[in-house]
Jmol script that loads the backbone (N, CA, C; Angstrom):
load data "model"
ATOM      1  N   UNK A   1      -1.462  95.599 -75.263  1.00  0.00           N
ATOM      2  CA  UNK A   1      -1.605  94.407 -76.061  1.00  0.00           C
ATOM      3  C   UNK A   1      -2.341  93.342 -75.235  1.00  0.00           C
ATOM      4  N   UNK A   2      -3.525  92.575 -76.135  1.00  0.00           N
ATOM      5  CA  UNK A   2      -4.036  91.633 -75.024  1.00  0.00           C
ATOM      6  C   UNK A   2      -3.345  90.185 -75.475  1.00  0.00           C
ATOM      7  N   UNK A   3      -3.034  89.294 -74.009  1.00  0.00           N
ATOM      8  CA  UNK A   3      -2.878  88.414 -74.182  1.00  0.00           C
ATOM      9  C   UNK A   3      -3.689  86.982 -74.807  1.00  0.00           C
ATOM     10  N   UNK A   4      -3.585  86.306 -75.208  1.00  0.00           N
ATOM     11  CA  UNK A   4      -4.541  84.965 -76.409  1.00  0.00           C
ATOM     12  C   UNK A   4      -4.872  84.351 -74.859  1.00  0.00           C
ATOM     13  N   UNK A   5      -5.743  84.197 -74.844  1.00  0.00           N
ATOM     14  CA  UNK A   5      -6.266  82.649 -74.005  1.00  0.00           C
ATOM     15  C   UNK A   5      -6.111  80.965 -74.146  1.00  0.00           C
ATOM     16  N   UNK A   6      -5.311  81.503 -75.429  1.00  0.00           N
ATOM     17  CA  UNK A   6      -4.872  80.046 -75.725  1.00  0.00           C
ATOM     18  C   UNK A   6      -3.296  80.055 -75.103  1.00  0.00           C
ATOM     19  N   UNK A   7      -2.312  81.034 -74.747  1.00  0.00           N
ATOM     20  CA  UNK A   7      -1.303  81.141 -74.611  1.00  0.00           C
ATOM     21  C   UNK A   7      -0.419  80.275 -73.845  1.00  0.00           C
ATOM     22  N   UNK A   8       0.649  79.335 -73.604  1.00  0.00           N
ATOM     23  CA  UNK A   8       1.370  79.257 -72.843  1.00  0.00           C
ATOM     24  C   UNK A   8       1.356  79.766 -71.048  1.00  0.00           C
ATOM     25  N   UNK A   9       0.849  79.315 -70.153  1.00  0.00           N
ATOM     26  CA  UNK A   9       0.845  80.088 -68.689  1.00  0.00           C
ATOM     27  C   UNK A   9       1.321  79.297 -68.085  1.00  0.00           C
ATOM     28  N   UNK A  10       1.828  79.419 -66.612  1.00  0.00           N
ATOM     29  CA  UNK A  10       2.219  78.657 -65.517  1.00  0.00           C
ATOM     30  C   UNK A  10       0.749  78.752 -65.187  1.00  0.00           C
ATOM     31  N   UNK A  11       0.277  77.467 -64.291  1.00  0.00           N
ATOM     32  CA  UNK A  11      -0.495  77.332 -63.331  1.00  0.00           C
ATOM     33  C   UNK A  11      -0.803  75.860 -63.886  1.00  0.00           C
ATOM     34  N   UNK A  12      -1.690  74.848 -62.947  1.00  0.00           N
ATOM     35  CA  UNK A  12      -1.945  73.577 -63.339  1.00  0.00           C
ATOM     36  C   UNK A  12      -2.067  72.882 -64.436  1.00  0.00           C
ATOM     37  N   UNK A  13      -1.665  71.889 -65.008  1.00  0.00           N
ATOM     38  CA  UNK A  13      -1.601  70.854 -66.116  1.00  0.00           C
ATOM     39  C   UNK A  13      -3.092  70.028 -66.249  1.00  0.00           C
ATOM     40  N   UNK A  14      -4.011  70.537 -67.310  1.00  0.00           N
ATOM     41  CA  UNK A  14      -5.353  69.849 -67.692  1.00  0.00           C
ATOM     42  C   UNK A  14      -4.539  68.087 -67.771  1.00  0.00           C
ATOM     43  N   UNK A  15      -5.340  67.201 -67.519  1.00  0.00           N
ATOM     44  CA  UNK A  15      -5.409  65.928 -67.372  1.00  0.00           C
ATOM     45  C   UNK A  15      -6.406  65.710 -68.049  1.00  0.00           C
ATOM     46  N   UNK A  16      -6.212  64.649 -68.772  1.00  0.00           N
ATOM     47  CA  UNK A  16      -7.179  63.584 -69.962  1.00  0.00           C
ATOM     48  C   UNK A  16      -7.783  63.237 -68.953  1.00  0.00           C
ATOM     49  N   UNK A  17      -9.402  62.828 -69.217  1.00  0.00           N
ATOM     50  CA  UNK A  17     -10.515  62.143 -68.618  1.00  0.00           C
ATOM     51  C   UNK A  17     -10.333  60.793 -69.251  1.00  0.00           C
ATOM     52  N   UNK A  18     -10.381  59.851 -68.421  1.00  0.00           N
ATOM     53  CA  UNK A  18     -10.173  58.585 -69.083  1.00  0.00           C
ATOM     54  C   UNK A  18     -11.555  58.340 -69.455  1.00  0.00           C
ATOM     55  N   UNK A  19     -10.443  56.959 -70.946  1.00  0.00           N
ATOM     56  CA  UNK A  19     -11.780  56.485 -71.962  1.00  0.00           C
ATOM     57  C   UNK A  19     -12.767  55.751 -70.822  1.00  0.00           C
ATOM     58  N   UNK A  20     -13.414  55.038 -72.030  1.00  0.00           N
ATOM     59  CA  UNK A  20     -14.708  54.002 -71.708  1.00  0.00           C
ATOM     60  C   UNK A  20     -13.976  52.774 -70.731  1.00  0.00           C
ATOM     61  N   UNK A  21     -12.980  52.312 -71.930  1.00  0.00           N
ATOM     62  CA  UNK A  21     -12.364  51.313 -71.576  1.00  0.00           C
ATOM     63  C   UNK A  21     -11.203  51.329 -69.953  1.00  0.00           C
ATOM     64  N   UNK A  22     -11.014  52.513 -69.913  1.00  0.00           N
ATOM     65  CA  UNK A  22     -10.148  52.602 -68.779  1.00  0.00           C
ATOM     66  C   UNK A  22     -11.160  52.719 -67.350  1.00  0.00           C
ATOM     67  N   UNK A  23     -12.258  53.152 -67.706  1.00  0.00           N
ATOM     68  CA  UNK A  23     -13.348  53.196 -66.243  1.00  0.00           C
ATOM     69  C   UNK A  23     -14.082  51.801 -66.004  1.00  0.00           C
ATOM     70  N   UNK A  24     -13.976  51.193 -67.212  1.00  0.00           N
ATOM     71  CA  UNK A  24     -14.498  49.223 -66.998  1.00  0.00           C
ATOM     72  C   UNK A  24     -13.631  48.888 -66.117  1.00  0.00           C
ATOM     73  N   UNK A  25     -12.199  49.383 -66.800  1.00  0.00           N
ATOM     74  CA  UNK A  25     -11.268  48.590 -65.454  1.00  0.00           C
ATOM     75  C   UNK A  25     -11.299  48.765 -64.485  1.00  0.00           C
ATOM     76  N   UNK A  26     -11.436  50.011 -64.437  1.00  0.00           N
ATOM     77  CA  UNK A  26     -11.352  50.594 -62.569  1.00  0.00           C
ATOM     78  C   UNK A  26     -11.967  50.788 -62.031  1.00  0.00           C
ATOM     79  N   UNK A  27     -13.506  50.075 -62.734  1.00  0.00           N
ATOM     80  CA  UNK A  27     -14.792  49.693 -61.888  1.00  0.00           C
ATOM     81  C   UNK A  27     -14.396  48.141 -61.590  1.00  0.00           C
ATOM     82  N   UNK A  28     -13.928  47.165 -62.648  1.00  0.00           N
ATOM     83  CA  UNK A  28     -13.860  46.124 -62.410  1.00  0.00           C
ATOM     84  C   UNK A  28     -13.154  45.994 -61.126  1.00  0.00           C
ATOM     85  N   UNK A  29     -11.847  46.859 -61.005  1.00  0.00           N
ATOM     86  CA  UNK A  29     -10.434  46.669 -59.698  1.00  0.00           C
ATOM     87  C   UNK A  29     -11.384  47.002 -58.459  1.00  0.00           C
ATOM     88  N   UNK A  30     -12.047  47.833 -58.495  1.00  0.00           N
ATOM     89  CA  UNK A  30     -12.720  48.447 -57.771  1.00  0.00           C
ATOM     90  C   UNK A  30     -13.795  47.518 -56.837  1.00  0.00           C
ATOM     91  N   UNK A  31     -14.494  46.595 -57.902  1.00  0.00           N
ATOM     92  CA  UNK A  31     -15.249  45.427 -57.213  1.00  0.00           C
ATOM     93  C   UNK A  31     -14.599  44.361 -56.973  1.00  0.00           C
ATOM     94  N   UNK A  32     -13.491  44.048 -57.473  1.00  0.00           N
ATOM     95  CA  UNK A  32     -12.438  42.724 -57.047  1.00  0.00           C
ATOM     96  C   UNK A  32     -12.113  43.561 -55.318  1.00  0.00           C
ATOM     97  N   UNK A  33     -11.538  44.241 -55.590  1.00  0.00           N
ATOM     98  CA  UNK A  33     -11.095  45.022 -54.414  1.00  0.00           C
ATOM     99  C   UNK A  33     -12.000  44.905 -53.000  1.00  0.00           C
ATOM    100  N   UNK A  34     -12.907  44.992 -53.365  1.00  0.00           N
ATOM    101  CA  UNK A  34     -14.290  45.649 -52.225  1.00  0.00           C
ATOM    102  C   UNK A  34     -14.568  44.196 -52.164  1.00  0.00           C
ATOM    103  N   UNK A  35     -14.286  42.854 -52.916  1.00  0.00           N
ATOM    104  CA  UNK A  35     -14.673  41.297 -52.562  1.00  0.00           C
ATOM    105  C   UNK A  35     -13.959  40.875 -51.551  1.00  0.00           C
ATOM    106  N   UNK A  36     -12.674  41.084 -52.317  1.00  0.00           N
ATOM    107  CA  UNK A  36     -11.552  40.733 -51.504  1.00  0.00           C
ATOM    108  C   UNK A  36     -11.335  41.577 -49.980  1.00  0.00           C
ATOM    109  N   UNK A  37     -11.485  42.671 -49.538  1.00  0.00           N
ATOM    110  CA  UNK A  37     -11.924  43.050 -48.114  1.00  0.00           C
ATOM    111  C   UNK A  37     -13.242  42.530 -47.341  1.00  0.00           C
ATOM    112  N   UNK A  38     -14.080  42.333 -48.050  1.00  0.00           N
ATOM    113  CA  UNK A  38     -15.495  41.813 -47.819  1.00  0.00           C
ATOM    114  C   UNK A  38     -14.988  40.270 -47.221  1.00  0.00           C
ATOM    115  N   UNK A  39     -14.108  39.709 -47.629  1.00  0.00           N
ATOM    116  CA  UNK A  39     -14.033  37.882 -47.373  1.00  0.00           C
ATOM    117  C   UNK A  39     -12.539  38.325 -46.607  1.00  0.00           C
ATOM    118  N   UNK A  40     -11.873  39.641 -46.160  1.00  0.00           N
ATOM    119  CA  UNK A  40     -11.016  39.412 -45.215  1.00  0.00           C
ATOM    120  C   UNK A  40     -11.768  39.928 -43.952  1.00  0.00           C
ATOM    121  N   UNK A  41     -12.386  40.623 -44.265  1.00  0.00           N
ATOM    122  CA  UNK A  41     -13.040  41.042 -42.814  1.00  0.00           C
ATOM    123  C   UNK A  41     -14.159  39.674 -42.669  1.00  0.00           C
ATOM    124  N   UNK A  42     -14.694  39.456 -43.047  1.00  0.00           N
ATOM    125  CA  UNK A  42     -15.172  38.373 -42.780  1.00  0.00           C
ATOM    126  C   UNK A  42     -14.520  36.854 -42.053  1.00  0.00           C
ATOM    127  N   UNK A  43     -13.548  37.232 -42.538  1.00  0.00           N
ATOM    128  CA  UNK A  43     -12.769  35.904 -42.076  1.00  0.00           C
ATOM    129  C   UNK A  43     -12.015  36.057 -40.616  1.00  0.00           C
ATOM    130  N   UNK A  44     -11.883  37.311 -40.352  1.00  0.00           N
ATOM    131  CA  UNK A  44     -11.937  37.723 -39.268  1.00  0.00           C
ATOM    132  C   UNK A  44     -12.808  38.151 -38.116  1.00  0.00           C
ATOM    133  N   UNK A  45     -13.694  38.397 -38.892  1.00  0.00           N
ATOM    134  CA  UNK A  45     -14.974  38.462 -37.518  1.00  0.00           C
ATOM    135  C   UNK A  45     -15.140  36.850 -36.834  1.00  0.00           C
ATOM    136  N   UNK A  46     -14.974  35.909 -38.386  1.00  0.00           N
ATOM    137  CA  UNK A  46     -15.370  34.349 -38.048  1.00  0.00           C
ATOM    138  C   UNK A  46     -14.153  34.110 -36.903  1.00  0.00           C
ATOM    139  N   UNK A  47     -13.001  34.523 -37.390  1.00  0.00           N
ATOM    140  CA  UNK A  47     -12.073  33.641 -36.325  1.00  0.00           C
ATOM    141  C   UNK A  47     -12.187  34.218 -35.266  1.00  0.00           C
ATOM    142  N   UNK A  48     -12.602  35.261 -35.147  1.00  0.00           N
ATOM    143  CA  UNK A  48     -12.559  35.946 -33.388  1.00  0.00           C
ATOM    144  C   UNK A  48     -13.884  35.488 -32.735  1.00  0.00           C
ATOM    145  N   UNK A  49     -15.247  35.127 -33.645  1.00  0.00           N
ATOM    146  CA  UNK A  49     -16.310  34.718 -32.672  1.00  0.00           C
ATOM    147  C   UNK A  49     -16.283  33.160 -32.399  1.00  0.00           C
ATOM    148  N   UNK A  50     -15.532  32.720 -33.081  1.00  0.00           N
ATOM    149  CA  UNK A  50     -15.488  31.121 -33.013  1.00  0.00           C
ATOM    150  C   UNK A  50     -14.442  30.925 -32.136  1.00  0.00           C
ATOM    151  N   UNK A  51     -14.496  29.674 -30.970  1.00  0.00           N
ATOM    152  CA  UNK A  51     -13.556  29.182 -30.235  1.00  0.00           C
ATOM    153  C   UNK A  51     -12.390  28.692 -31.448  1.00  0.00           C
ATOM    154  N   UNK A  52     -11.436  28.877 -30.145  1.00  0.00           N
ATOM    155  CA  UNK A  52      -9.835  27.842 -31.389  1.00  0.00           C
ATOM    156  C   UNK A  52      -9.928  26.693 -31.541  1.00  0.00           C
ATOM    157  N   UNK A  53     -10.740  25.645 -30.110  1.00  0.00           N
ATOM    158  CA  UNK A  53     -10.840  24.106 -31.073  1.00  0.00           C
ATOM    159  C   UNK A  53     -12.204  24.155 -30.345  1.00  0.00           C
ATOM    160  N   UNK A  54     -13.142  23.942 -31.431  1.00  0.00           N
ATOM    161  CA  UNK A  54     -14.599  23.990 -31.656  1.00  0.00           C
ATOM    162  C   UNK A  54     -14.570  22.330 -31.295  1.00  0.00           C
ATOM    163  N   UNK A  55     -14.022  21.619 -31.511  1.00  0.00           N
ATOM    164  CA  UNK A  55     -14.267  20.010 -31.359  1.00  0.00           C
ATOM    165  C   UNK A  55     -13.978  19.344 -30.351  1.00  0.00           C
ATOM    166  N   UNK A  56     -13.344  20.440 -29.238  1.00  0.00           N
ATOM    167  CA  UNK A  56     -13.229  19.703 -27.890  1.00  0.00           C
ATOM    168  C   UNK A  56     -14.517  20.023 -27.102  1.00  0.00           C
ATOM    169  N   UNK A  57     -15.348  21.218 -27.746  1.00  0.00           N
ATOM    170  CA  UNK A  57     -16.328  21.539 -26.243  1.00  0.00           C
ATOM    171  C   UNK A  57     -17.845  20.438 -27.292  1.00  0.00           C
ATOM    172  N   UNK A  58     -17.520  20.076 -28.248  1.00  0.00           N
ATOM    173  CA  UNK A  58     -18.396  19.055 -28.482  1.00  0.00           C
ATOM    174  C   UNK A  58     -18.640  17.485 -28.320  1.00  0.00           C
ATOM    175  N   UNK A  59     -20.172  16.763 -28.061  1.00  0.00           N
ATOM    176  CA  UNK A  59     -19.684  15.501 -27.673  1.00  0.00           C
ATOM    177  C   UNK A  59     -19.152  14.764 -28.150  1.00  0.00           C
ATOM    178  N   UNK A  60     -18.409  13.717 -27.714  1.00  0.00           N
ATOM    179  CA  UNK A  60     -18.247  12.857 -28.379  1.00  0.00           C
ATOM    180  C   UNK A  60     -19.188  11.345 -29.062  1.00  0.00           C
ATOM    181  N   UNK A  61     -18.936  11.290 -30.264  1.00  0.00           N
ATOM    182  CA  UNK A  61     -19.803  10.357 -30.776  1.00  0.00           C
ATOM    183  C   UNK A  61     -19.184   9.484 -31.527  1.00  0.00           C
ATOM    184  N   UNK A  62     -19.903   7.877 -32.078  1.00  0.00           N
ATOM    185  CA  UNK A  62     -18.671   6.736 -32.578  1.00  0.00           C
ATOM    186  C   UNK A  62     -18.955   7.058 -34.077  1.00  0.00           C
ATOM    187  N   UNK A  63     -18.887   6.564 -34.596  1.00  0.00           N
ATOM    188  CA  UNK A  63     -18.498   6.647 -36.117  1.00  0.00           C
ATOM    189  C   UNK A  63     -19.813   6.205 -36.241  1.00  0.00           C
ATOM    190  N   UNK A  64     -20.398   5.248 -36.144  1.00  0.00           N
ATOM    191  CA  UNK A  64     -21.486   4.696 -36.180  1.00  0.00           C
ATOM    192  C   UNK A  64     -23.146   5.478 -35.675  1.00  0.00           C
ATOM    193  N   UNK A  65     -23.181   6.478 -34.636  1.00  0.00           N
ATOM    194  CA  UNK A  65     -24.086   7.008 -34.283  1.00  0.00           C
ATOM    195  C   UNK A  65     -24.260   8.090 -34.737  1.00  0.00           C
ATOM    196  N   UNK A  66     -25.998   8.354 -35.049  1.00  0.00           N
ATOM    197  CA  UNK A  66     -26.731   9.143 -35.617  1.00  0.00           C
ATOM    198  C   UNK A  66     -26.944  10.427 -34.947  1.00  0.00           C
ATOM    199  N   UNK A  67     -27.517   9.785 -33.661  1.00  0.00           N
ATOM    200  CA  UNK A  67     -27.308  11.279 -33.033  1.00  0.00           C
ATOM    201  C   UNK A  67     -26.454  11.277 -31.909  1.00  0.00           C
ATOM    202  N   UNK A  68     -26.048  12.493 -31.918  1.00  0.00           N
ATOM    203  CA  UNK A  68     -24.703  13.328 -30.858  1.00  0.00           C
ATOM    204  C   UNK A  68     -24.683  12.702 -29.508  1.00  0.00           C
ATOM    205  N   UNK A  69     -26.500  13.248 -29.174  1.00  0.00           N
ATOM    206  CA  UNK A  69     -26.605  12.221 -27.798  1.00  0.00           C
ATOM    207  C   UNK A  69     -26.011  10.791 -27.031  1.00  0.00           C
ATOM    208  N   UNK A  70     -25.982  10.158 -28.196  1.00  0.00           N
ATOM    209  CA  UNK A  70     -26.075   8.906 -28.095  1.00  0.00           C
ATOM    210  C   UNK A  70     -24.235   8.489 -27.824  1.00  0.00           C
TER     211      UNK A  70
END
end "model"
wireframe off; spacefill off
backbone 0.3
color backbone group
């Protein structure tokens, strides 16, 4: 007797391909995602190449003067 190919078997469970609407999202998460690492690594390269107080190794100047020199 042959068995149907449509039959009942053990072995892996087919999975739905998601819609239209479900790959907008998880392109959208996908680019929020990749922003949001983009501006943490960034924010970290900044704080490690920048001194901790940037305003002491600069001159001092009065409220009034134009340039730094002065």
């Amino acid at each position: 007797m042959l068995q149907s190919g449509y039959g009942a078997r053990r072995g892996p469970i087919l999975t739905m391909t998601p819609n239209h609407r479900q790959l907008i999202l998880r392109r959208r998460l996908t680019i929020l995602c990749a922003v949001i690492a983009l501006a943490l690594i960034s924010g970290l390269v900044g704080s490690l190449t920048h001194p901790a107080n940037p305003i002491s190794s600069r001159p001092a100047t009065g409220p009034f003067s134009y340039f730094p020199s002065q």
